[in-house]
C-alpha positions as CSV (number, residue, x, y, z in Angstrom):
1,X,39.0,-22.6,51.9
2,X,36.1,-20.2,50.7
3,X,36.1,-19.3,47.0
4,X,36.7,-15.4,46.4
5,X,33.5,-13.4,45.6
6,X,31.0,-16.1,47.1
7,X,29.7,-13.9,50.1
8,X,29.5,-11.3,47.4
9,X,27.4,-13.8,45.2
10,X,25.1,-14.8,47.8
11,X,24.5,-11.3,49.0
12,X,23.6,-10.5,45.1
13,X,21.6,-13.3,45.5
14,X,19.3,-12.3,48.5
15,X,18.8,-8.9,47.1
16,X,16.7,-10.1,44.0
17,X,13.6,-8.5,44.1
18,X,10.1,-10.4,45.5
19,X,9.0,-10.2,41.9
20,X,11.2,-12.3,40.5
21,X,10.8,-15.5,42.7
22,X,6.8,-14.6,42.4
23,X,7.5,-14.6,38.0
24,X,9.8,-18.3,38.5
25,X,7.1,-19.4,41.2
26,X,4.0,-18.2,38.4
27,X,5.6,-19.8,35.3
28,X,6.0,-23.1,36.8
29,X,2.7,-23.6,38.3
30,X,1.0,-22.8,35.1
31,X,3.2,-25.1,33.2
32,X,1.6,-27.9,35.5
33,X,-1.9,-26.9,34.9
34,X,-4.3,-29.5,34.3
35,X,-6.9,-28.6,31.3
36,X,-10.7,-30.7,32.1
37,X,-13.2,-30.6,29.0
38,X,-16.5,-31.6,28.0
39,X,-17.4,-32.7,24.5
40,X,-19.1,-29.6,22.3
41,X,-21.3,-32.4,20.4
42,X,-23.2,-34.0,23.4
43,X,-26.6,-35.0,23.3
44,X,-29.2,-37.5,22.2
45,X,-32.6,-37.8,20.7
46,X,-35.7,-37.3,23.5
47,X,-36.2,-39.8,26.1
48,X,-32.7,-41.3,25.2
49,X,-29.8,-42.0,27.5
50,X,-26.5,-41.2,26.3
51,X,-22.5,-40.6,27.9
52,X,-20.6,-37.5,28.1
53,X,-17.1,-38.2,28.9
54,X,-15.0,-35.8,30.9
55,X,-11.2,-35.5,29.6
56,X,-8.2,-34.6,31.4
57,X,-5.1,-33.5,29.6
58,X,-2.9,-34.9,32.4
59,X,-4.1,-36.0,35.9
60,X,-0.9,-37.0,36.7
61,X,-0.4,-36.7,40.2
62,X,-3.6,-35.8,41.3
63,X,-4.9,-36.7,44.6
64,X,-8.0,-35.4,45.3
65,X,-10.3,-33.6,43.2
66,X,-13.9,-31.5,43.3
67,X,-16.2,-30.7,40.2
68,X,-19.2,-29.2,40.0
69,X,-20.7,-29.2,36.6
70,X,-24.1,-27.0,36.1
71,X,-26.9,-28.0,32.9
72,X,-30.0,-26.9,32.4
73,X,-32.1,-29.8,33.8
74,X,-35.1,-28.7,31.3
75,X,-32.8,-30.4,28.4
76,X,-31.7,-32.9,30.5
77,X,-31.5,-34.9,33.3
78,X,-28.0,-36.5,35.0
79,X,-28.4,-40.2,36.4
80,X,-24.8,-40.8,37.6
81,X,-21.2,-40.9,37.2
82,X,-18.6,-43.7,36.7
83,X,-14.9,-44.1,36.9
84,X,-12.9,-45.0,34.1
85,X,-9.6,-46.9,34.1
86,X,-7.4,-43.8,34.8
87,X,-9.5,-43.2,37.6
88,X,-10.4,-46.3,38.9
89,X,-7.8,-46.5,41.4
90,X,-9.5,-43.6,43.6
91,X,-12.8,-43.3,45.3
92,X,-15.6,-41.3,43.9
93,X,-18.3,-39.5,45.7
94,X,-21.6,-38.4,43.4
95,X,-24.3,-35.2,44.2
96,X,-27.0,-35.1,41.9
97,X,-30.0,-33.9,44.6
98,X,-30.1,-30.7,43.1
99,X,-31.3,-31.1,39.4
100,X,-28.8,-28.8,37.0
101,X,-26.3,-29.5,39.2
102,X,-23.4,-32.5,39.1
103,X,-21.1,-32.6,42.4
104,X,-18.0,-35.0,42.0
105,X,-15.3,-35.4,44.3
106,X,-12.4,-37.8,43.0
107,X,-9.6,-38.7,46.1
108,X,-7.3,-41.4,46.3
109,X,-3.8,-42.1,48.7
110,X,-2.2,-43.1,45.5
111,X,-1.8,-40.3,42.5
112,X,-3.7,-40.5,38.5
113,X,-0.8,-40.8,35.8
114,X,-1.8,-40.1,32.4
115,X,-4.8,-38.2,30.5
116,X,-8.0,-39.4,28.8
117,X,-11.3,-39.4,30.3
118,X,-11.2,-39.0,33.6
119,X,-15.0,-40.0,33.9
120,X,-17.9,-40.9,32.2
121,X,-21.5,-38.7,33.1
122,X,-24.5,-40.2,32.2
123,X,-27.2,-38.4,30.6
124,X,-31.3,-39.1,29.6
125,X,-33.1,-36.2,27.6
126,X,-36.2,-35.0,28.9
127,X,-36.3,-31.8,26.6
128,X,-37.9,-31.1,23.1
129,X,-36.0,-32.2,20.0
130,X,-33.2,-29.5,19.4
131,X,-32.8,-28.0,22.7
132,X,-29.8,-27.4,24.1
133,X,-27.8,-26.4,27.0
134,X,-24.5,-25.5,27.5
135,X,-22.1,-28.5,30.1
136,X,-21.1,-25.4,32.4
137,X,-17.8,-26.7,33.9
138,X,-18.3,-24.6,36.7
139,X,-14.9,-25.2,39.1
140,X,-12.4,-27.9,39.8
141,X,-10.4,-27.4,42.7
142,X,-7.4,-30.3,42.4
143,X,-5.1,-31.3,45.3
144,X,-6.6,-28.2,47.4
145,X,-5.5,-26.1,44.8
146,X,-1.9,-27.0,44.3
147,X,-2.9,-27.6,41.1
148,X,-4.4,-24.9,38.7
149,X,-7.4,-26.2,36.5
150,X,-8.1,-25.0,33.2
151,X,-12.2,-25.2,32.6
152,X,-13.5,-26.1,29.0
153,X,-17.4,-26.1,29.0
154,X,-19.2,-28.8,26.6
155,X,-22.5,-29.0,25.0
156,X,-25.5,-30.9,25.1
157,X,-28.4,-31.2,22.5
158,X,-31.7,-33.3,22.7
159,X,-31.3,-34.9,18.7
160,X,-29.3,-37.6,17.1
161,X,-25.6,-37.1,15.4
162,X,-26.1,-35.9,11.7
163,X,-25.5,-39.4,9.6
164,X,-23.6,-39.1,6.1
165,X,-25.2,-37.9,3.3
166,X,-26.2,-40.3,0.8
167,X,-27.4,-40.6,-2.9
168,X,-26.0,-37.5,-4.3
169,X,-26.9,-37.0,-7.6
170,X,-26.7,-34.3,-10.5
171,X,-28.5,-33.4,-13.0
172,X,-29.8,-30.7,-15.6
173,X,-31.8,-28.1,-14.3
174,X,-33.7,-28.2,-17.5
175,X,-32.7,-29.3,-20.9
176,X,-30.3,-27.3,-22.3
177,X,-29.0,-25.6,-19.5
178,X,-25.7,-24.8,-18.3
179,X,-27.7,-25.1,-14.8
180,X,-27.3,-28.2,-12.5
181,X,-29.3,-29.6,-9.7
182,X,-27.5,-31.1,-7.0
183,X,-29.7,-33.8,-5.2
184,X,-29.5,-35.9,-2.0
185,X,-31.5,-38.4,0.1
186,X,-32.7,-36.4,3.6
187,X,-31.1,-37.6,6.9
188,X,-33.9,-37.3,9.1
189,X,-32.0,-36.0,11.9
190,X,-30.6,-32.8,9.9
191,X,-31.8,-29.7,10.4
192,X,-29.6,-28.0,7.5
193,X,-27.1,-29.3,4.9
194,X,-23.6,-27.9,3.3
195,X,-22.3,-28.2,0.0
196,X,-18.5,-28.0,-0.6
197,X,-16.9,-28.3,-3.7
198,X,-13.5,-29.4,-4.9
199,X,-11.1,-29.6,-7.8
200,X,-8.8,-32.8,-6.7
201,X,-10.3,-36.8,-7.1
202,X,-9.5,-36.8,-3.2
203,X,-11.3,-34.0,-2.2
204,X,-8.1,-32.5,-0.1
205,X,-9.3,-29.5,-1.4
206,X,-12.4,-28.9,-0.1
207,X,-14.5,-25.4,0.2
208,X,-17.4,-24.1,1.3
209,X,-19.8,-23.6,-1.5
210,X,-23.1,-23.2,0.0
211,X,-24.2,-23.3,4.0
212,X,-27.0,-23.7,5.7
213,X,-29.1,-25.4,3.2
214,X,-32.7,-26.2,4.4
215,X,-33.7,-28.7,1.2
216,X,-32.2,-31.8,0.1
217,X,-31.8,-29.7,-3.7
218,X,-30.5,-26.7,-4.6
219,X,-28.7,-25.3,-7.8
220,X,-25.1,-25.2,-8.6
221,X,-24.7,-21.8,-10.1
222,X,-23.9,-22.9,-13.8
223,X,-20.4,-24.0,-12.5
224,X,-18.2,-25.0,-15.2
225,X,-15.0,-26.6,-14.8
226,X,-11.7,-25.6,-16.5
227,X,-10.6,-27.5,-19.5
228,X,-9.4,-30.9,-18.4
229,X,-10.0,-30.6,-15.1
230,X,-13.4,-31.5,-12.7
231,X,-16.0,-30.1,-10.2
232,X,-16.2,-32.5,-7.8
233,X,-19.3,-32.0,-4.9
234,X,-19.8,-33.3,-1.3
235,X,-22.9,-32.5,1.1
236,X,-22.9,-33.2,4.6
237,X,-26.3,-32.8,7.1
238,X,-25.8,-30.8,10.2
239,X,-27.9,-30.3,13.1
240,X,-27.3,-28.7,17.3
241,X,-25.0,-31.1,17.7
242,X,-22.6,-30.4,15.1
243,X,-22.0,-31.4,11.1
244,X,-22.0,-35.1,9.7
245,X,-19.5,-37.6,8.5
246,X,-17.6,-36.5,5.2
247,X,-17.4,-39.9,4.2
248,X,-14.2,-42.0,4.0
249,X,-10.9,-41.4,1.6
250,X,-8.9,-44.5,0.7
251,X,-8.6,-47.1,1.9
252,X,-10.7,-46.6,5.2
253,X,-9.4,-43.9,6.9
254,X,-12.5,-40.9,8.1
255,X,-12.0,-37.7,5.9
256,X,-11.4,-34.6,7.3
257,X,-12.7,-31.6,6.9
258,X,-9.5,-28.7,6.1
259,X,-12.1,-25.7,5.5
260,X,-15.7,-26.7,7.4
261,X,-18.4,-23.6,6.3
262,X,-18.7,-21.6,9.0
C-alpha cells in the first residue's frame, strides 16, 4: 500500500529549483575546505639555514596533493623538502630547478588523518641582513580538486628572532625631576624596541606606551602613579621578523601579549 500524498511529495520534490541543490552542494564543500599556511616570522640571519614548516588545518582524507610555493630567490635560496609524520605515509616528489620557485606533489593510496605540519621546507639566506620576501603560497590543488584549498602566504626575513629584553632599569632623568629614564641592555638583532606599561604585578594589563623605539633609552613622560597603586614597565626588541619574548609569568608559562603596539 502507497501512503496518500507521496507521488505529490516527490513531484514537489523534483520541482525544487537548480539553485538550491547548487546552495546544499556549495555549503558543504566549503565546510570541508582544507586551510595550508606558512609561518609570518620565517627567516634567519645571512648565510644561515633554517626550516619553514607548512601547516594543514586538516588533511584528512587527502590523497594526492600539488603545491607550488614562489620566494624571491635574492633573500633566499630553497635546498629541499621533507615529510613529517602526518605525511610520511605518502610519497613526495620535490622541483626546485627554477630558483623562486618550490614544486611539491604529495600522493599516497592510503588518505592523511589529522592537521599539523604537513611538511617541513628548508631554507639558507643568501640576502643582506633584513631583507625579506613574502612565502607566496601560490596554489594547491588536493585530490584533483575535490577538495577546496584555502592559501595563507608566510614570510621570510634574512635576521635572527628578536631575544628578550634584559636589564631594564629606571632612573631620574636628573635630580629632582619628576622625569624618568627607562634603560635596557641592546639585543643585537633588534632593529626597534616597545615599551608597554601596566598597572597590575602580572602585567595582564598591558598597553602600548611607546613604539618603534630606535635607542635602548628613552623618557617616561613624568608618569606618576595613583596613590597606592604602581607603574609597572616592560620593553620588548623587534625586528622583520616579528617582536621578542615578553618574558615569562608564574610559574613558567610564556606571557602573552593581550594589546601588542601596532
Amino acid at each position: 500500500m502507497r501512503a496518500k500524498g507521496t507521488d505529490r511529495d516527490r513531484a514537489r520534490t523534483l520541482a525544487l529549483p537548480l539553485w538550491a541543490f547548487l546552495l546544499s552542494w556549495t555549503a558543504a564543500s566549503a565546510s570541508l575546505a582544507s586551510t595550508l599556511s606558512l609561518p609570518g616570522d620565517a627567516g634567519a640571519p645571512p648565510g644561515a639555514a633554517t626550516t619553514v614548516p607548512l601547516y594543514i588545518d586538516d588533511a584528512t582524507g587527502m590523497l594526492g596533493t600539488d603545491i607550488v610555493i614562489a620566494y624571491d630567490p635574492a633573500v633566499a635560496r630553497a635546498t629541499g623538502v621533507a615529510k613529517t609524520p602526518l605525511s610520511s605515509s605518502q610519497s613526495l616528489t620535490v622541483n626546485l630547478s627554477s630558483p623562486g620557485t618550490i614544486r611539491i606533489s604529495l600522493f599516497g593510496s592510503s588518505p592523511l588523518v589529522g592537521g599539523g605540519v604537513l611538511l617541513n621546507l628548508f631554507f639558507n639566506s643568501v640576502g643582506p641582513l633584513n631583507a625579506g620576501t613574502v612565502l607566496d603560497l601560490v596554489s594547491a590543488v588536493i585530490n584533483e580538486g575535490a577538495i577546496p584549498a584555502v592559501l595563507k602566504d608566510g614570510h621570510y626575513c634574512v635576521q635572527a628572532l628578536p631575544d628578550e629584553v634584559r636589564n631594564l632599569r629606571l632612573s631620574p632623568a636628573s635630580p629632582g625631576s619628576a622625569t624618568a629614564t627607562l634603560a635596557w641592555d641592546a639585543d643585537p638583532a633588534a632593529t626597534a624596541y616597545n615599551v608597554y606599561t601596566a598597572s597590575l604585578p602580572d602585567l595582564e594589563d598591558l598597553t602600548c606606551f611607546m613604539h618603534g623605539v630606535s635607542s635602548t633609552s628613552v623618557a617616561d613622560g613624568g608618569l606618576v602613579p595613583s596613590p597606592d597603586t604602581a607603574i609597572f614597565y616592560l620593553v620588548t626588541s623587534t625586528n622583520c621578523r616579528g617582536e621578542g619574548a615578553l618574558g615569562f609569568a608564574e610559574p613558567v608559562s610564556e606571557r602573552t601579549n593581550p594589546n601588542p603596539c601596532p
